[in-house]
N, C-alpha and C positions, 0 to 999 in steps of 0.2 A: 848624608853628612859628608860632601866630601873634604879627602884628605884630612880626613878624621881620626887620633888617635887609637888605641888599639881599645881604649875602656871606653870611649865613647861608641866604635863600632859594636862592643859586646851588648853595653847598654840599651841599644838600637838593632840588635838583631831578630825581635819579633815584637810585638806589641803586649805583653804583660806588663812591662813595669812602665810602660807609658802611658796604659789604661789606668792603674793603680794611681797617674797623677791626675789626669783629668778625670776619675772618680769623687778624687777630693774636693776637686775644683765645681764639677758640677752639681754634686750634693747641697755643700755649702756655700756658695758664693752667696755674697749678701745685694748683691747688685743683680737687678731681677732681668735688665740684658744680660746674655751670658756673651765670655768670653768671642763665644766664634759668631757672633749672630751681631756683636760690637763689631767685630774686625771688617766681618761683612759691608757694615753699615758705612764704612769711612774708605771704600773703593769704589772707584767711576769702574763699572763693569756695563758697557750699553751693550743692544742687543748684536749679536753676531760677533762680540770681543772674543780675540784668540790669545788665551790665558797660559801662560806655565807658573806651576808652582814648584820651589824648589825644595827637598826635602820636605814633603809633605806629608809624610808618616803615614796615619793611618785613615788619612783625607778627610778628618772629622770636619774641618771649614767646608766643605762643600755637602756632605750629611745632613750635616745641622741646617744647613739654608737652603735643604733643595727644591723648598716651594717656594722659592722666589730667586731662583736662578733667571738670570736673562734668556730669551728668544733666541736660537743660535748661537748658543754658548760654546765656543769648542777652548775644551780642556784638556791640559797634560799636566798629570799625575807621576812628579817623578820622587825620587826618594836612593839612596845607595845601597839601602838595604829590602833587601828581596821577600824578606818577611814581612818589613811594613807595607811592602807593595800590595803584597799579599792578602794582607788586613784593609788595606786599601778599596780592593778590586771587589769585596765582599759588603765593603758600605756601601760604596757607589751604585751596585749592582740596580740595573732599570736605568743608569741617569745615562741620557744620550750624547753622542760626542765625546767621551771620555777615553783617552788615551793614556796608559800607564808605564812606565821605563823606567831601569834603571839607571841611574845617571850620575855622574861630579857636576855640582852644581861650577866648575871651575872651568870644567870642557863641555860647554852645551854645543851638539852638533847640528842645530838646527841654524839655517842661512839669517844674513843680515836680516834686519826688519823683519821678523816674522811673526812677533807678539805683540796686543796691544798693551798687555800689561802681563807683569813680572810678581810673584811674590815668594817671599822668605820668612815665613810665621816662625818664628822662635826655632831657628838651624844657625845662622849665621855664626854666635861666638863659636860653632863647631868647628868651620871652617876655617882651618888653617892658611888659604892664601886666599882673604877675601878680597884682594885689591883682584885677582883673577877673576874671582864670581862676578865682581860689579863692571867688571869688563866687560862680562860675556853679558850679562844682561844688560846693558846699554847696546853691545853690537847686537843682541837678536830685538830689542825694543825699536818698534816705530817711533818715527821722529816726533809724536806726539803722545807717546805711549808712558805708561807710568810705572815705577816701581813702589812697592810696598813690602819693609822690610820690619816686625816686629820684635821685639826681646824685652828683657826684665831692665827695670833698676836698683841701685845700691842697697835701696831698702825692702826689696823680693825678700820676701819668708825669711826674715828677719829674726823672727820671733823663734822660727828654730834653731839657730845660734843659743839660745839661753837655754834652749831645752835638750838639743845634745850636750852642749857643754864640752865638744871640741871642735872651734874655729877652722883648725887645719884641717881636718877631712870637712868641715864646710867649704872652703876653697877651692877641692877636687871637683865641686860640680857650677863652679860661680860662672857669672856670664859676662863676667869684667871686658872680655877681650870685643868683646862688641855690645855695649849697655845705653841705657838712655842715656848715659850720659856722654859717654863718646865719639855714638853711634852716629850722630850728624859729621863731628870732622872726617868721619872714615868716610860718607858718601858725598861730602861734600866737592871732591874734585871729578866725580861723575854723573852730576846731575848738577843742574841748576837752580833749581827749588828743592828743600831742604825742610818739613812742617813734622815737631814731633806731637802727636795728642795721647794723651793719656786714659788710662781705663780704670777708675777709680773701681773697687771689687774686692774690701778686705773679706776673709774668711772667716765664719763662725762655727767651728767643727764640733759637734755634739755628738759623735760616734769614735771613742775610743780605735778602734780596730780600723778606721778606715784611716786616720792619721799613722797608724803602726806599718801599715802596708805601704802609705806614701811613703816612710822612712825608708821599711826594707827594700824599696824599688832603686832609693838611690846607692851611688857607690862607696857607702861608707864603711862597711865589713863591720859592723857593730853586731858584739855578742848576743844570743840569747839573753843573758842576763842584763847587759843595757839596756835589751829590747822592753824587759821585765820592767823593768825601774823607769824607763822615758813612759810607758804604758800607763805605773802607777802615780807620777807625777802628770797625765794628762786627766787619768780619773778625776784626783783630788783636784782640780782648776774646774772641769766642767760640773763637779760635783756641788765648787762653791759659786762658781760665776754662772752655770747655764752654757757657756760655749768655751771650749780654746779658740782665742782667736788669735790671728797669722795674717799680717802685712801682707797683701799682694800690691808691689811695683810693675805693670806692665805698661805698656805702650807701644804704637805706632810706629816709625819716619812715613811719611806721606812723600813718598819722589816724582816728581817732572824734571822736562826740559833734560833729558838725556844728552850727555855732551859725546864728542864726536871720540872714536877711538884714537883716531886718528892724527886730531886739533891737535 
């Protein structure tokens, strides 16, 4: 996460409370691709492609798809935080060609052209100087190389708005600053093609206690007793409806035609 504020460094300094969200997500998704097996499916990766991914956490993308990984895949696995590397280096464990770093997705020290593709799965609104990141990843991108930059949109878990019932510690964790809906003008002046798709995957949580953990994992410092009361109002829903269900906004940008640093 580079140049990442001090809550989001805290957030991301081992993988509990990032586990706690993709627990939720892969429990319930209603959409029987899952999130990382989707992302997979909407990248040119041929055989012998030389991959970085930027803040990659706990490298669950490459976990989740390692039987159908490309022929000569070489891979780097980087992240800023030395615990998700950590968490990283323990899923991949057996997969070949995997290199792991710490790194600011802002200063990649690796030479021109040296990737065929680039990707940034939901890290980017972290990044506080991404016009630096998309720099660096157009100068380490092949001149035919592609980038893939994923995040949320406006109406991402939506539905928990109504159930904390305060908007403003919703906004300590929003992903406004790089969103589907933005997210094309920010890359628009370093690439040439520009394609966002979407991953349709609302959620249907029928486990009280796994929704309570995704709360307690984010940054909202909600009570005990909150906790009590968001709990008993998720009972009563699933009690009447069969699931709490929760909006998931996510999606793609699709990049080519990396433009010149230089032009």
């Amino acid at each position: 996460m580079s140049g990442s504020d001090p809550q989001t460094l805290e957030q991301y300094r081992d993988d509990a409370k990032l586990n706690a969200r993709i627990n939720l997500n892969r429990r319930f998704s209603t959409n029987p691709v899952s999130w990382n097996r989707w992302v997979f499916d909407q990248m040119r990766l041929p055989a012998g492609a030389r991959v970085l991914e930027l803040g990659a956490g706990t490298g669950v993308l490459w976990s989740e798809n390692r039987d159908r990984l490309p022929a000569g895949l070489e891979l780097l696995v980087t992240d800023s935080s030395e615990g998700m590397l950590r968490a990283a280096r323990e899923q991949l464990d057996g997969v070949p060609r995997v290199e792991f770093r710490q790194m600011d997705a802002a200063r990649i020290p690796d030479g021109d052209r040296t990737f065929d593709v680039v990707i940034a799965n939901h890290m980017l609104y972290h990044v506080q100087d991404r016009a630096a990141a998309f720099s660096e990843a157009v100068r380490v991108l092949s001149r035919n190389g592609r980038f893939y930059a994923a995040t949320n949109g406006a109406r991402h878990m939506e539905d928990l708005d109504d159930l904390i019932g305060k908007p403003e510690k919703r906004a300590m964790i929003s992903t406004w600053q790089f969103s589907l809906e933005n997210g094309a003008e920010q890359l628009s002046p370093f690439f040439g093609s520009v394609e966002l798709t979407r991953h349709e995957n609302p959620l249907a949580v029928t486990d009280t206690s796994a929704l309570v953990a995704y709360i307690r994992s984010l940054p909202w410092d909600l009570s005990e007793h909150e906790l009590g009361t968001i709990a008993e109002v998720i009972d009563r829903v699933i009690a009447t409806n069969g699931a709490f269900r929760i909006t998931r906004d996510s999606g793609m940008f699709l990049c080519g035609e990396p433009r010149s640093v230089t032009a």
